[in-house]
C-alpha positions as protocol buffer text, in pm:
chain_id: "A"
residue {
  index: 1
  type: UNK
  ca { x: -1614 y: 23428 z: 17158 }
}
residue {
  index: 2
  type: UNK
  ca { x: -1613 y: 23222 z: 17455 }
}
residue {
  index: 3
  type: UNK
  ca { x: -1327 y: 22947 z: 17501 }
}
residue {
  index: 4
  type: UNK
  ca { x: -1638 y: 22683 z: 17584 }
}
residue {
  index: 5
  type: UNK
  ca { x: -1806 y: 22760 z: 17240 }
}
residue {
  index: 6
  type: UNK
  ca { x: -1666 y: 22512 z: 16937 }
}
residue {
  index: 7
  type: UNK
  ca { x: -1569 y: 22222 z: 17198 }
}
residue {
  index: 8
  type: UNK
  ca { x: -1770 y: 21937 z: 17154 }
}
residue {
  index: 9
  type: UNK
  ca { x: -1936 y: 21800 z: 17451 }
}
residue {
  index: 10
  type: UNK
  ca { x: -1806 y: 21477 z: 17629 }
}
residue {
  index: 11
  type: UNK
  ca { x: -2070 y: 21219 z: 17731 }
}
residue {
  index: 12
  type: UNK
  ca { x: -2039 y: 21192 z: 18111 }
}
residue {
  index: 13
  type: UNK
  ca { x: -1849 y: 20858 z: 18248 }
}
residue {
  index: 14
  type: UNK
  ca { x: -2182 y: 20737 z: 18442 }
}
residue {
  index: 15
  type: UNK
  ca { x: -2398 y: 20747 z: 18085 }
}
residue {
  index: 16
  type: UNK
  ca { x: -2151 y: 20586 z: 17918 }
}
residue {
  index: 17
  type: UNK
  ca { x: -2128 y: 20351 z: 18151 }
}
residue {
  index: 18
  type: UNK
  ca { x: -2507 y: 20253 z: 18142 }
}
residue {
  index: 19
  type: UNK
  ca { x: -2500 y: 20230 z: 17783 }
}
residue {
  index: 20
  type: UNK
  ca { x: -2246 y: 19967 z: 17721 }
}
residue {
  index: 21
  type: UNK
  ca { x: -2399 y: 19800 z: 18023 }
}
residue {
  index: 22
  type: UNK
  ca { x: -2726 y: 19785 z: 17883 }
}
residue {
  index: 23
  type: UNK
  ca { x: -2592 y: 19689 z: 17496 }
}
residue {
  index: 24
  type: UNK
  ca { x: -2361 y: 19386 z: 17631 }
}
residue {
  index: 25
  type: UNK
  ca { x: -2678 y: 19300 z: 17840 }
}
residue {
  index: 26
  type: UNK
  ca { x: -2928 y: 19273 z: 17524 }
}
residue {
  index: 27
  type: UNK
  ca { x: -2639 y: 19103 z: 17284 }
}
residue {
  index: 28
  type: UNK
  ca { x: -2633 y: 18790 z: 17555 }
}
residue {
  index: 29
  type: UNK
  ca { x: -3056 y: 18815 z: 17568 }
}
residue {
  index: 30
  type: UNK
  ca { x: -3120 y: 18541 z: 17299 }
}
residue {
  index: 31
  type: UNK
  ca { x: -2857 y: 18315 z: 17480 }
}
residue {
  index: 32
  type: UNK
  ca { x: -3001 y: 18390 z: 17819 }
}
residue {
  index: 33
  type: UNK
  ca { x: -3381 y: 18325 z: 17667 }
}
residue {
  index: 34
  type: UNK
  ca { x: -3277 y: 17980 z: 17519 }
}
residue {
  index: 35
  type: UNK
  ca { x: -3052 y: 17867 z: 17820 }
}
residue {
  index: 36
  type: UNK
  ca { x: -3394 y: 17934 z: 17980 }
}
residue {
  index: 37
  type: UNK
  ca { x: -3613 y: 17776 z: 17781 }
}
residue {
  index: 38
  type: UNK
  ca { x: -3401 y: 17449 z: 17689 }
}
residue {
  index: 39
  type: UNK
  ca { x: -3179 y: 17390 z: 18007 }
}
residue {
  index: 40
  type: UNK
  ca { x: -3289 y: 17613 z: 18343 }
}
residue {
  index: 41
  type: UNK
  ca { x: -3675 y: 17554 z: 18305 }
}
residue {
  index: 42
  type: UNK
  ca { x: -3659 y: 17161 z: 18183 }
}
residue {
  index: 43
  type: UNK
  ca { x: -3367 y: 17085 z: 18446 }
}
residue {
  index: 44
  type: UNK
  ca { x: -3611 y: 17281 z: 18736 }
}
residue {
  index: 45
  type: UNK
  ca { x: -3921 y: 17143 z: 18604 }
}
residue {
  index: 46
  type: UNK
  ca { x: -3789 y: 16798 z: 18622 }
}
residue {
  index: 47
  type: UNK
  ca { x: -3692 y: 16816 z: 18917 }
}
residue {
  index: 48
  type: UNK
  ca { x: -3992 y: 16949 z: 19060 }
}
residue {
  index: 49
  type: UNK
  ca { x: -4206 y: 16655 z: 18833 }
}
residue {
  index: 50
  type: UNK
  ca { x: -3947 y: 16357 z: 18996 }
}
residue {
  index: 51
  type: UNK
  ca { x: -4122 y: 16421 z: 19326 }
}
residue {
  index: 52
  type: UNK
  ca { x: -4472 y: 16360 z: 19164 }
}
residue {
  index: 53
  type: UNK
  ca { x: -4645 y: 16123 z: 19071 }
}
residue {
  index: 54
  type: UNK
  ca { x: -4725 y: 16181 z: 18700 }
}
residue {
  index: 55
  type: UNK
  ca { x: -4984 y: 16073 z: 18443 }
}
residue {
  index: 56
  type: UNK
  ca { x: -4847 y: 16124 z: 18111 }
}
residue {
  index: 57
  type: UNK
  ca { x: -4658 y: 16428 z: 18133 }
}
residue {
  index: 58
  type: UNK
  ca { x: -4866 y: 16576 z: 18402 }
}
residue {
  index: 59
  type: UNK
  ca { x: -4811 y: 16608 z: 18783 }
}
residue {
  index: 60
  type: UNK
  ca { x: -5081 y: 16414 z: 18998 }
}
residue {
  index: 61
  type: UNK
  ca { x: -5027 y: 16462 z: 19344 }
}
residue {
  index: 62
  type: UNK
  ca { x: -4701 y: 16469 z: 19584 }
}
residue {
  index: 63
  type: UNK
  ca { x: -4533 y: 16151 z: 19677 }
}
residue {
  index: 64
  type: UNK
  ca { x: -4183 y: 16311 z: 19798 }
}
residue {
  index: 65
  type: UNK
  ca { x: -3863 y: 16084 z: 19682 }
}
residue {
  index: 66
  type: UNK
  ca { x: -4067 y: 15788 z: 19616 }
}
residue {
  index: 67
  type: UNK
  ca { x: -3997 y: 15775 z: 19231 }
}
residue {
  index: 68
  type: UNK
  ca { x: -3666 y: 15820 z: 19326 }
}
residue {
  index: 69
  type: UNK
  ca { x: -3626 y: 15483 z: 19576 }
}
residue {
  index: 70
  type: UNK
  ca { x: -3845 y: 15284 z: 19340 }
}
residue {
  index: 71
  type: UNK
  ca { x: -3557 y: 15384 z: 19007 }
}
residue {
  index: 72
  type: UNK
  ca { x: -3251 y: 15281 z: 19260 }
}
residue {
  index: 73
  type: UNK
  ca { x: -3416 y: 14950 z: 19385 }
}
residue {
  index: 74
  type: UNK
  ca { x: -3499 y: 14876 z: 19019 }
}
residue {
  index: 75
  type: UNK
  ca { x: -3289 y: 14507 z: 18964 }
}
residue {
  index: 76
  type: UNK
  ca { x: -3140 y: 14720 z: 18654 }
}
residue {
  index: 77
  type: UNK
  ca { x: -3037 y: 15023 z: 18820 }
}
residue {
  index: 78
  type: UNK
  ca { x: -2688 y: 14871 z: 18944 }
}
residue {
  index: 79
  type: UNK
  ca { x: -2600 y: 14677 z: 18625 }
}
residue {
  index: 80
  type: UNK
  ca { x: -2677 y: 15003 z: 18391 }
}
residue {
  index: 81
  type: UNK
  ca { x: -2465 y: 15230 z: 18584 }
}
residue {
  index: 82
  type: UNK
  ca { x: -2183 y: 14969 z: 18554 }
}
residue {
  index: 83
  type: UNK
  ca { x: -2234 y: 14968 z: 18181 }
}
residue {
  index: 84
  type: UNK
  ca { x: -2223 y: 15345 z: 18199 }
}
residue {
  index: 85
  type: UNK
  ca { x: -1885 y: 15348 z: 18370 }
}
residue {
  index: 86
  type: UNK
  ca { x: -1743 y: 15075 z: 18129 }
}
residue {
  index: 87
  type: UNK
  ca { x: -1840 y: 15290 z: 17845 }
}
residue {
  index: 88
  type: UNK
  ca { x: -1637 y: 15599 z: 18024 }
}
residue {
  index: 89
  type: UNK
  ca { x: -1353 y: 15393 z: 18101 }
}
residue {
  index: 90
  type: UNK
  ca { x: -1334 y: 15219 z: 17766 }
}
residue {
  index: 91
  type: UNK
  ca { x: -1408 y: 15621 z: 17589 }
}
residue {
  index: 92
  type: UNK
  ca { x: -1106 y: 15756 z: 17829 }
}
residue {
  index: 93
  type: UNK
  ca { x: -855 y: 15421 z: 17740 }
}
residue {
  index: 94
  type: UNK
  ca { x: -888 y: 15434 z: 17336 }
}
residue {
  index: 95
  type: UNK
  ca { x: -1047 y: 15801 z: 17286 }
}
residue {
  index: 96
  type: UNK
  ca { x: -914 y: 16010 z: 17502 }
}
residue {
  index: 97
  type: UNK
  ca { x: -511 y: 16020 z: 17363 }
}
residue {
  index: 98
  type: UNK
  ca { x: -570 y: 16000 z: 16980 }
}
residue {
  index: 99
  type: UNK
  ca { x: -646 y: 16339 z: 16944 }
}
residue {
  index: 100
  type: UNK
  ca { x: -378 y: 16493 z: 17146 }
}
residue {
  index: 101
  type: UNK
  ca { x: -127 y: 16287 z: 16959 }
}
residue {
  index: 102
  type: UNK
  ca { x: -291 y: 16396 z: 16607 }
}
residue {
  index: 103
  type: UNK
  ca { x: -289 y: 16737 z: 16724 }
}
residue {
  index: 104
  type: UNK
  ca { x: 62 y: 16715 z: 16842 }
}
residue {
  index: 105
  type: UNK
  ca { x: 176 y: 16554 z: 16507 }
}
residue {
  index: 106
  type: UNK
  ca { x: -28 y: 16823 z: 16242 }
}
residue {
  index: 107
  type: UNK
  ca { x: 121 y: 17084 z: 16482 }
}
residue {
  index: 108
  type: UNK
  ca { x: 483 y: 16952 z: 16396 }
}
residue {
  index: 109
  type: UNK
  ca { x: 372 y: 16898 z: 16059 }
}
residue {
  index: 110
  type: UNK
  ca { x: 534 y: 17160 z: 15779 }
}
residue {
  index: 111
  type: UNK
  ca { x: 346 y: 17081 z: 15475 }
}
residue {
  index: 112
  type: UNK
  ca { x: -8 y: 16983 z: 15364 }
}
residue {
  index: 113
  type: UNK
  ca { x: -144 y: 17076 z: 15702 }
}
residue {
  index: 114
  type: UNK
  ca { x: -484 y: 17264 z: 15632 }
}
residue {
  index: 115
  type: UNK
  ca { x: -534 y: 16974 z: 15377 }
}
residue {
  index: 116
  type: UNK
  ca { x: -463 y: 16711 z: 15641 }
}
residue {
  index: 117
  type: UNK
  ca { x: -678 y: 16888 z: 15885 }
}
residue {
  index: 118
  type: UNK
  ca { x: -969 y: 16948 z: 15667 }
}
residue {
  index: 119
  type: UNK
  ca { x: -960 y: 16550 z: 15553 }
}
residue {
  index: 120
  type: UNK
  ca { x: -927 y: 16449 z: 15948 }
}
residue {
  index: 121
  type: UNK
  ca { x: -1191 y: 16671 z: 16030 }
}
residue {
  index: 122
  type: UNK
  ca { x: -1430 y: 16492 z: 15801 }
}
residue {
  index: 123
  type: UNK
  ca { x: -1633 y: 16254 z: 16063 }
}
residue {
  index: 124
  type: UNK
  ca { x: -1764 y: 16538 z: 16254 }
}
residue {
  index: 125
  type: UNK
  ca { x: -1986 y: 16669 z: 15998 }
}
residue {
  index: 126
  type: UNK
  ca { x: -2184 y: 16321 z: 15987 }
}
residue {
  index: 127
  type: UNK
  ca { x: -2475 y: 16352 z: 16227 }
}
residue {
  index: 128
  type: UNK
  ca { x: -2451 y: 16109 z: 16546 }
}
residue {
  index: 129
  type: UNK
  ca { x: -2746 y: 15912 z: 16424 }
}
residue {
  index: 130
  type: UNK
  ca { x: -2573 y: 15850 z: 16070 }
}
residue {
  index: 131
  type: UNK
  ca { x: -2235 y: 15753 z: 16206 }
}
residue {
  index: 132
  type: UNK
  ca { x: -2400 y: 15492 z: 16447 }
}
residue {
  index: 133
  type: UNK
  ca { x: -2607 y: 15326 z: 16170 }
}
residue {
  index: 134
  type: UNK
  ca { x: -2303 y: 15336 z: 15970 }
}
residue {
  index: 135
  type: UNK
  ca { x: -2076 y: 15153 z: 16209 }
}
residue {
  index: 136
  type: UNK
  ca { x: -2380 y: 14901 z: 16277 }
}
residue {
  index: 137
  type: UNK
  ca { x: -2323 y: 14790 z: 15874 }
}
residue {
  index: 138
  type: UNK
  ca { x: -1962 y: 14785 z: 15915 }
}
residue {
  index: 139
  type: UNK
  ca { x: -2015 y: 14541 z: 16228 }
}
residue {
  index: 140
  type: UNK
  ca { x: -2278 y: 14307 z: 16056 }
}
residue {
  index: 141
  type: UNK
  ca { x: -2185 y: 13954 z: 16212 }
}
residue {
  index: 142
  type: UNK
  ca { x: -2249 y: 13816 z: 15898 }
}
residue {
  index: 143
  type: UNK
  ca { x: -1989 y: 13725 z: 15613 }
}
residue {
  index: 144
  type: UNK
  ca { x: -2116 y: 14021 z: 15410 }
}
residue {
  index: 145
  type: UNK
  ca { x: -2014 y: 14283 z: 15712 }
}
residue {
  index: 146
  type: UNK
  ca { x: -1746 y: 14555 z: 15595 }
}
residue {
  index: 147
  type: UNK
  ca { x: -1479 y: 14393 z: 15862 }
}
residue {
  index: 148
  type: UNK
  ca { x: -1589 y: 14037 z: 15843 }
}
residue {
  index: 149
  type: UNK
  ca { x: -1507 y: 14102 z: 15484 }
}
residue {
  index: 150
  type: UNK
  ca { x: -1207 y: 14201 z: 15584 }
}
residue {
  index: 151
  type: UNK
  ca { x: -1106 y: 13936 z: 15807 }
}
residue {
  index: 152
  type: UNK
  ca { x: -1219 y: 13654 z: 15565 }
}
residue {
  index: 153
  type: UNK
  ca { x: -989 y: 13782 z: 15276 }
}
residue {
  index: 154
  type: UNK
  ca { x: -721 y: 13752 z: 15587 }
}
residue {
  index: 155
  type: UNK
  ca { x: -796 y: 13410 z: 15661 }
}
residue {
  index: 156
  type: UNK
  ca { x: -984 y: 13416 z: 15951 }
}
residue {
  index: 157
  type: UNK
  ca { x: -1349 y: 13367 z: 16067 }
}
residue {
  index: 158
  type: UNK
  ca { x: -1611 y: 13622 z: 16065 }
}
residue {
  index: 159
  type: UNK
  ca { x: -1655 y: 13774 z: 16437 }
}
residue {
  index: 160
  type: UNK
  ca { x: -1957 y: 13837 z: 16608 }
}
residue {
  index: 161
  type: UNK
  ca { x: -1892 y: 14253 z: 16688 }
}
residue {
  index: 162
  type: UNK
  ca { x: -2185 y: 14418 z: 16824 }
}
residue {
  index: 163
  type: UNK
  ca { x: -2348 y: 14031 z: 16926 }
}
residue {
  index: 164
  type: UNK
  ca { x: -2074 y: 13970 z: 17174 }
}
residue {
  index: 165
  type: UNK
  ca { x: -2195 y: 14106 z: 17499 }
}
residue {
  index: 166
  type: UNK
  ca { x: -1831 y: 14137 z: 17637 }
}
residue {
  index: 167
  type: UNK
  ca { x: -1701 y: 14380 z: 17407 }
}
residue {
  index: 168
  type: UNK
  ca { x: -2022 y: 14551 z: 17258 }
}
residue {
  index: 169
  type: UNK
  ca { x: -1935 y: 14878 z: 17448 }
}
residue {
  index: 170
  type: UNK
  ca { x: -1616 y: 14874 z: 17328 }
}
residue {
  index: 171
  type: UNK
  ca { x: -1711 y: 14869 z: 16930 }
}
residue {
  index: 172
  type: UNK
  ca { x: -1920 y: 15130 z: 17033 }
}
residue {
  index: 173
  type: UNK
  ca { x: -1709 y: 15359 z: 17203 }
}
residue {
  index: 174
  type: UNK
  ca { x: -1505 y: 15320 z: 16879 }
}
residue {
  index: 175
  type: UNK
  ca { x: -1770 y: 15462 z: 16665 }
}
residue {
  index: 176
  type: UNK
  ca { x: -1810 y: 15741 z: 16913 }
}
residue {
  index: 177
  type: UNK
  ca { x: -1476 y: 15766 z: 16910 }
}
residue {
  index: 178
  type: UNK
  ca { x: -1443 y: 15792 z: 16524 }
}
residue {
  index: 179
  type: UNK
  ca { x: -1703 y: 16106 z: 16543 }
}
residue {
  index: 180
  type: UNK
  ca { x: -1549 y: 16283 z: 16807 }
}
residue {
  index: 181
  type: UNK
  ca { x: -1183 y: 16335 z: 16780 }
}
residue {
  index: 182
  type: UNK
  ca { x: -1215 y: 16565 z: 16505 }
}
residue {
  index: 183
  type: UNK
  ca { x: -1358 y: 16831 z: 16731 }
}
residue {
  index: 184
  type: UNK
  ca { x: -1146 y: 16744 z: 17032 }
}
residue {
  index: 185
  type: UNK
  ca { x: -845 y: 16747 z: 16805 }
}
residue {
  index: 186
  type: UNK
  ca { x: -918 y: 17075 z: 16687 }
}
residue {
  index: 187
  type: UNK
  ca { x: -923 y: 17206 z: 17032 }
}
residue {
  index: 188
  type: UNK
  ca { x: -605 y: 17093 z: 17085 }
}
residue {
  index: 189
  type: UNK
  ca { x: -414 y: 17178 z: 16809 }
}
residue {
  index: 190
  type: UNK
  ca { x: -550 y: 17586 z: 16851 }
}
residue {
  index: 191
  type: UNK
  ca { x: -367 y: 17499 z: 17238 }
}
residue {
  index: 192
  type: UNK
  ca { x: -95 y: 17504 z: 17073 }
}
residue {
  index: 193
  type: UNK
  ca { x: -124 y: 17789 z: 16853 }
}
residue {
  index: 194
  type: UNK
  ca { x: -80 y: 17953 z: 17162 }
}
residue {
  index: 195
  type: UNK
  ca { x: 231 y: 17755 z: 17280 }
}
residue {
  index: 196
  type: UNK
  ca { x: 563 y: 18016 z: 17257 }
}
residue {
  index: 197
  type: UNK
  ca { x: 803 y: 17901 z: 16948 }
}
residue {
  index: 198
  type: UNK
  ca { x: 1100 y: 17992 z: 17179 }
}
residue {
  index: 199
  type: UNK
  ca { x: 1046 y: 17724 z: 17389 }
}
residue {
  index: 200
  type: UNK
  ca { x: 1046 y: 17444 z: 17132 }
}
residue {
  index: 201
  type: UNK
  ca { x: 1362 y: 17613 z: 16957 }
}
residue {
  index: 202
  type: UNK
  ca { x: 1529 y: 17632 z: 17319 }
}
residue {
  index: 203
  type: UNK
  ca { x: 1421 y: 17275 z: 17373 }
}
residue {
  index: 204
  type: UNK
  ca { x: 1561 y: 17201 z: 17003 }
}
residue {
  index: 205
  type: UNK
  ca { x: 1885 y: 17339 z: 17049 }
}
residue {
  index: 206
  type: UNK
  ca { x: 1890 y: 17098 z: 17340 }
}
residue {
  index: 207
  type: UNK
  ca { x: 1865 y: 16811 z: 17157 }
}
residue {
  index: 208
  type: UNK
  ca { x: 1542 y: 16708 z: 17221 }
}
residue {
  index: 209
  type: UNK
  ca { x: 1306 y: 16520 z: 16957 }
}
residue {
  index: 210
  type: UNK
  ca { x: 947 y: 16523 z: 16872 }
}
residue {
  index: 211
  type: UNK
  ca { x: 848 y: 16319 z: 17170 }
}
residue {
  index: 212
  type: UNK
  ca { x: 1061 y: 16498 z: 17442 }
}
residue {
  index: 213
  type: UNK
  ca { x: 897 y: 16830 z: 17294 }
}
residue {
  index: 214
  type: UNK
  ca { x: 564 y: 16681 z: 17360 }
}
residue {
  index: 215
  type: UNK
  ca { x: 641 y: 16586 z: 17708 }
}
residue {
  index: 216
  type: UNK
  ca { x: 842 y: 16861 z: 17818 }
}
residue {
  index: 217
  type: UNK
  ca { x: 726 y: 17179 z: 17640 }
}
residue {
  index: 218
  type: UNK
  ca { x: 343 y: 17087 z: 17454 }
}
residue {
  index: 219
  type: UNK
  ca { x: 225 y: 16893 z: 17775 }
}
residue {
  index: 220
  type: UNK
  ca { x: 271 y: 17146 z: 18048 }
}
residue {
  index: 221
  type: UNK
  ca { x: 148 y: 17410 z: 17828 }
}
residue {
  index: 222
  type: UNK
  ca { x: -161 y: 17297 z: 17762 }
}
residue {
  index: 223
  type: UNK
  ca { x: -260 y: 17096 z: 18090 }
}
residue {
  index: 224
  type: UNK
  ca { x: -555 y: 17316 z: 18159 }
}
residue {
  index: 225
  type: UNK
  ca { x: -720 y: 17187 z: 17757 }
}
residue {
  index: 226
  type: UNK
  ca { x: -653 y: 16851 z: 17893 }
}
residue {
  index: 227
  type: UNK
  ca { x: -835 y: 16843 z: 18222 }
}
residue {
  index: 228
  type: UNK
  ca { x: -1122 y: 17057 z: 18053 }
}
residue {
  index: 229
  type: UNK
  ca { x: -1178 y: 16809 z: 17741 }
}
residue {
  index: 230
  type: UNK
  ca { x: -1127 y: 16520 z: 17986 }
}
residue {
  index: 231
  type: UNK
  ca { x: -1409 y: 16619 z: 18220 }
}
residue {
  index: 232
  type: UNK
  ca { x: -1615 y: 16703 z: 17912 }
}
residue {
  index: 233
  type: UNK
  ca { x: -1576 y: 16357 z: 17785 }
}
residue {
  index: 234
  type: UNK
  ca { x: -1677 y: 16177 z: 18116 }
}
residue {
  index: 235
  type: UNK
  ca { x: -1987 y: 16450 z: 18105 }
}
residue {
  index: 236
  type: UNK
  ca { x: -2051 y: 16386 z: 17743 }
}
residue {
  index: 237
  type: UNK
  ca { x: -2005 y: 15965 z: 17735 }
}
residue {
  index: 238
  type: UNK
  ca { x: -2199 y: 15937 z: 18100 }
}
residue {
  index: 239
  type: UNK
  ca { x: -2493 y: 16037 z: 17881 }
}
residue {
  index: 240
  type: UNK
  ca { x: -2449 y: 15818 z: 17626 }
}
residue {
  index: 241
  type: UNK
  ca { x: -2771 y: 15722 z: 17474 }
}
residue {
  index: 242
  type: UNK
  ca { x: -2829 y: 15740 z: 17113 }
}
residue {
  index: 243
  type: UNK
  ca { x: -2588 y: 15505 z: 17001 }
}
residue {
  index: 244
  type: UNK
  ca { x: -2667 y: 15180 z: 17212 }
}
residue {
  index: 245
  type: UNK
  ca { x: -3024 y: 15276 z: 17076 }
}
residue {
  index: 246
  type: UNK
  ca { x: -2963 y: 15299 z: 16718 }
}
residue {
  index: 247
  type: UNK
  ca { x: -2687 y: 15021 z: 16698 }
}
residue {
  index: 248
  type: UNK
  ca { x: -2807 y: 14772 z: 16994 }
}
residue {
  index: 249
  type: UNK
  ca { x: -3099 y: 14829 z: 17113 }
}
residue {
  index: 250
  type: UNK
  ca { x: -2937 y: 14794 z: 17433 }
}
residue {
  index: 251
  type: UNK
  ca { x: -2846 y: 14415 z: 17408 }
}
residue {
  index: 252
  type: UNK
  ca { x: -2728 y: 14188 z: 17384 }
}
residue {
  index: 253
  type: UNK
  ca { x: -2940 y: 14098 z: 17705 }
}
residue {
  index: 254
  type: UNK
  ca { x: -2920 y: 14476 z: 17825 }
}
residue {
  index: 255
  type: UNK
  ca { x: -2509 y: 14464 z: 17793 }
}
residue {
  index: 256
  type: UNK
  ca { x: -2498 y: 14765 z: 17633 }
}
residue {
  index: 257
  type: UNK
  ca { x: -2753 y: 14961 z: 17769 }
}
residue {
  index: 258
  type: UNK
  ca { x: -2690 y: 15274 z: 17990 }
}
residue {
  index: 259
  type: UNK
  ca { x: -2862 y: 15511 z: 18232 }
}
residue {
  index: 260
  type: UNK
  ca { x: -2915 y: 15703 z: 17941 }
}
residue {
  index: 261
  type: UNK
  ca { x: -3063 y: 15466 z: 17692 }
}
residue {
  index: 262
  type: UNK
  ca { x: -3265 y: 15358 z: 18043 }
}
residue {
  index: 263
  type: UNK
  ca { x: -3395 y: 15769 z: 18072 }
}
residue {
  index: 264
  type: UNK
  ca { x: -3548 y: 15729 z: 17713 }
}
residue {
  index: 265
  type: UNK
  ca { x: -3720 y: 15403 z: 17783 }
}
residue {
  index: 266
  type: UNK
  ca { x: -3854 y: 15538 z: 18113 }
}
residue {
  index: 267
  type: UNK
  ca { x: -4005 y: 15851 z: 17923 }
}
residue {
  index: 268
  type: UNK
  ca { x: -4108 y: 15694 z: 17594 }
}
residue {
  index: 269
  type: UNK
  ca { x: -4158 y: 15323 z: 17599 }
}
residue {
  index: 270
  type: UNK
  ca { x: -4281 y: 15222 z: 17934 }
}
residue {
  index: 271
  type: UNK
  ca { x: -4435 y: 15540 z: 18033 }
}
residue {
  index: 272
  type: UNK
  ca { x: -4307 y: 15574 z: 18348 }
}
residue {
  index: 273
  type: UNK
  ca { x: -4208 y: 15961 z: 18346 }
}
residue {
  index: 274
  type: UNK
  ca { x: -4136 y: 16022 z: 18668 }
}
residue {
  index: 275
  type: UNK
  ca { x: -3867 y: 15733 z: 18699 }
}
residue {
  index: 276
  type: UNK
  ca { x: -3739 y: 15889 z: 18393 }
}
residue {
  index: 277
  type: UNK
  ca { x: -3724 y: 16281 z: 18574 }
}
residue {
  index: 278
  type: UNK
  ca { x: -3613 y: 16103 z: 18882 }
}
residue {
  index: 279
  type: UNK
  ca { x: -3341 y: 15907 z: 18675 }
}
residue {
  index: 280
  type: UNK
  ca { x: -3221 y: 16210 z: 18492 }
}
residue {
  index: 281
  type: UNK
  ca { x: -3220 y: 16403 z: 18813 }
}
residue {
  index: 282
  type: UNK
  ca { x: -2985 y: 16113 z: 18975 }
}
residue {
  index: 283
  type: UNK
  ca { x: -2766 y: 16180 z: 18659 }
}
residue {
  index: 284
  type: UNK
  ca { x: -2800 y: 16566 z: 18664 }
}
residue {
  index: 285
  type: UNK
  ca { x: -2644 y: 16548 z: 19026 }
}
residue {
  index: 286
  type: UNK
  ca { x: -2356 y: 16303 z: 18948 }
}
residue {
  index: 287
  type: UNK
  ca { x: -2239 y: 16558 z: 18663 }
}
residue {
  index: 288
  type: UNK
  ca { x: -2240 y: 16842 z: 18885 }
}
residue {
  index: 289
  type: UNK
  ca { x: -2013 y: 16659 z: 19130 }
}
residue {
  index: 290
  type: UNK
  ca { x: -1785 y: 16613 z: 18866 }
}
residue {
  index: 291
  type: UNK
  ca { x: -1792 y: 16963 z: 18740 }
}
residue {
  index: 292
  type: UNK
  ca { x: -1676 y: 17058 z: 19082 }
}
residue {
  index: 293
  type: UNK
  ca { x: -1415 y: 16831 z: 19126 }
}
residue {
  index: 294
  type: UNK
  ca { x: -1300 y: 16953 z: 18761 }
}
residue {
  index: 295
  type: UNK
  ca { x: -1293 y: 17332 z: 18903 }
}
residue {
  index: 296
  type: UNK
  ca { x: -1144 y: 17276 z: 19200 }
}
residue {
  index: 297
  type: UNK
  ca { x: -833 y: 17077 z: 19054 }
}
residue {
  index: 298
  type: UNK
  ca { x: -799 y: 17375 z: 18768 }
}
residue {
  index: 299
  type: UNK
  ca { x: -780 y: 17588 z: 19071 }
}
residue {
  index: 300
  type: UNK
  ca { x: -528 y: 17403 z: 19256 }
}
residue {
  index: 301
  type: UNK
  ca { x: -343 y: 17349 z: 18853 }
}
residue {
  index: 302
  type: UNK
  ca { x: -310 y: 17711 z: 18805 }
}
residue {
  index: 303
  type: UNK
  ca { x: -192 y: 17797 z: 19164 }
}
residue {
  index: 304
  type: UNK
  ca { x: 85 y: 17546 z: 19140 }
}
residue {
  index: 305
  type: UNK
  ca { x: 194 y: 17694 z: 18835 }
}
């Protein structure tokens, strides 16, 4: 009996090789085929479409980056772009520490903490739609709105919410704020799963308290969540569209509308669809600059640490 008979044979390194090449390639095929379909081809095709002009949703003839001059000389270009920074500033000021804090104090927490989470965790199931037609009833300017109720009963006068053109972004953001910390929370809080134990008891033993924990041991820990979620909420709210539609209607006179809410009435109401490709191109580009500058500082984050 030879020694070679009985031995089982061992695939060769190269086929092996191929194989697990070609399986991880055909798991990530249904991602690849609807990144294609719903993000590379519409952000190409539009694009391509901004530098036509278009009737309906079909390309005419070449006009270059006229559609593109006529959306930035348009009287409400400059005023909707401030409104979109106010609604990132105001989304950063009141939205952007709750749920670190939460996280940071269900993390610390010893009892009841899946039951805390799960109740917190509550206004992200609500569709966006819901939540903004929701919030719209609790700002009715009338007596028989949810918080004019509520300021009434406390003696004072009902206020006009949504109707007062110099904080109307602001009662928005808090809706949007209201739906989103859930998920943002969540993020957080599995940060600092990962956090080591030994350096909160070291820091214990020290002497220091919840908050000097939070500063000294949590923060630096999970610095890289923090830049990540706070790029991802300038990306997200620089969109923001949906909710000045469903609660506003972009007033009052246009104070709460965005270059978002201005895409939609470029593409549906007026028509005009290549201001709205050019438009979403112009916003396309601005994220992308900021998605850079997010990379590079995570670079130069984890190289100074």
């Amino acid at each position: 009996m030879s020694n070679t008979e009985g031995k089982t044979k061992k695939p060769k390194r190269g086929s092996y090789f191929k194989k697990s090449f070609f399986s991880s390639w055909l798991f990530a095929l249904p991602a690849l085929i609807l990144m294609y379909l719903f993000i590379w081809r519409p952000t190409v095709m539009g694009f391509v479409w901004s530098m036509f002009k278009m009737k309906g949703y079909k390309p005419q003839y070449f006009i270059g980056m006229q559609n593109y001059i006529e959306v930035v000389k348009d009287t409400q270009f400059i005023p909707l772009f401030r409104n979109t920074l106010k609604y990132v500033l105001w989304s950063i000021v009141i939205g952007f520490l709750p749920p670190v804090l939460l996280a940071v104090i269900v993390n610390e927490m010893v009892h009841f903490k899946q039951k805390i989470m799960t109740f917190l965790y509550l206004p992200a199931i609500i569709p966006a739609i819901a939540v903004s037609l929701l919030w719209k009833q609790m700002y009715d300017p009338t007596s028989s709105g949810l918080l004019n109720s509520l300021l009434i009963k406390m003696g004072f006068s009902p206020y006009q919410w949504l109707n007062d053109k110099n904080f109307t972004i602001l009662w928005i953001i808090v809706s949007m704020t209201w739906k989103s910390f859930p998920g943002a929370m969540l993020l957080y809080y599995s940060a600092l799963q990962n956090v080591s134990q030994d350096l909160y008891e070291a820091a214990t033993i020290d002497g220091a308290g919840m908050i000097r924990r939070a500063w000294y041991v949590t923060r630096p820990q999970i610095m890289g969540v923090l830049i990540l979620n706070f790029v991802r909420q300038i990306i997200g709210v620089f969109q923001v569209m949906e909710q000045p539609l469903a609660m506003t209607g972009g007033g009052p006179d246009g104070a709460s509308a965005s270059l978002g809410y201005q895409l939609y009435r470029y593409g549906f109401v007026t028509q005009r669809v290549g201001h709205a490709m050019a438009l979403g191109t112009i916003i396309f580009v601005f994220l992308i600059i900021i998605t850079i500058f997010y990379f590079r500082l995570n670079k130069k984050l984890e190289e100074s640490l």
